[in-house]
Every structure is written in structure tokens, then in C-alpha cells.
N, C-alpha and C positions, 0 to 999 in steps of 0.2 A: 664797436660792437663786441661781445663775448661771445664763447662758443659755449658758453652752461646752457640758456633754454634751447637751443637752437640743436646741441647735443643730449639733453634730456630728452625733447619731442621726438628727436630720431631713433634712440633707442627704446622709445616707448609704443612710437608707430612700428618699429621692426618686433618686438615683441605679438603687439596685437596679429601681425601679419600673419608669423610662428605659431602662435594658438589658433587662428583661421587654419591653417597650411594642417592641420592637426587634427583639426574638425571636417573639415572637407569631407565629401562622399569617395572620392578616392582611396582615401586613409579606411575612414569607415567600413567599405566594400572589403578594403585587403583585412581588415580585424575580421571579417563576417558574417556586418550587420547589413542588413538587407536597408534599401532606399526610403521605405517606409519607418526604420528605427530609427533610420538615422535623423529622419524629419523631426519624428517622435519628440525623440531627444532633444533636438536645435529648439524646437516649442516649448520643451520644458525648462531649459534652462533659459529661454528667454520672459516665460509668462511668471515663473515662480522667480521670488530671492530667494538668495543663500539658506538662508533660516529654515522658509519653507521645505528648500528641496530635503535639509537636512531630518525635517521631522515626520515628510512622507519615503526616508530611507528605513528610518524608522520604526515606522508602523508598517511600511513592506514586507521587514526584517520579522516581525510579531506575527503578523500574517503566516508568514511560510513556517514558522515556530508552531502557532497553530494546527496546521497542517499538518507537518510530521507529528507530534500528539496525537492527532486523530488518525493518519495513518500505523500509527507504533500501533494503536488500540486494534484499529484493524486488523492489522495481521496477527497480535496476539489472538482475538478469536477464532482467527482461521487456523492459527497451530494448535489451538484449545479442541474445536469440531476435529481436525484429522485426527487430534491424539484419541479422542472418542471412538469417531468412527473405527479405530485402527484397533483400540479397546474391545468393541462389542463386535470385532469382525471376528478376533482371538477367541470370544466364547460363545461359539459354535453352540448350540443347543442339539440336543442328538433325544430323539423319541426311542425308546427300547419297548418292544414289542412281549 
């Protein structure tokens, strides 16, 4: 008998063991992701492939890009109203009798 498959399979089951050993709630808790992410997570990377997970990182990514767009806008209006307000606070109207 040879020692190749016999030494392939062992280093490929200690491998899988090491990405378990990684994923664990353990590991998870000490990064801290709560029990609930970390389930999260173990569902998604088991219901989706590769591909998928890749193209809903993606569009996450666009998402939150969206977001700040619309918040930049945001607060440009609000620095827009103070400088206003800060404007017509300056010109005081004065009645002379």
C-alpha cells in the first residue's frame, strides 16, 4: 500500500477540521460577532455558492455607496439652512421712529 491517498485524505480532513476550528462560535464571540451573526453567516455560506455570495457583496457594497450619496446630500442641505439662517440672523431689521 502507498502512503499518497492515505496522506492526501489526512491532510485534507485536518484542513477542513482548521476552517471548522475558525468558524466555530468560539472564535466568532472573541472577533464580536454575536450568536445570532454568526448563524447568519454559517446559512449563507452554506445556502448560497461562491458566485452568489460574490455578487450579493456586491450589490451590499452599491447599497451603502447609495447611502452615503444620499446622506453627503443631506447634510449638504443642512449646512445650506444654517448658513441661511446664520445669514438672515446677521440682518437684523431695525424700525426707526
Amino acid at each position: 500500500m502507498t502512503d499518497g491517498p492515505t496522506t492526501d485524505r489526512s491532510a485534507d480532513l485536518e484542513s477542513r477540521i482548521a476552517e471548522l476550528e475558525q468558524r466555530s462560535w468560539r472564535t466568532s464571540m472573541d472577533q464580536g460577532r454575536s450568536g445570532i451573526e454568526t448563524a447568519f453567516w454559517a446559512t449563507v455560506h452554506t445556502v448560497f455558492p461562491q458566485e452568489a455570495r460574490k455578487h450579493l457583496k456586491v450589490a451590499g457594497r452599491e447599497q451603502l455607496m447609495a447611502a452615503r450619496v444620499y446622506l453627503d446630500k443631506w447634510i449638504e442641505r443642512l449646512d445650506e439652512q444654517e448658513a441661511n439662517e446664520e445669514a438672515s440672523a446677521s440682518r437684523e431689521k431695525i424700525d426707526v421712529e
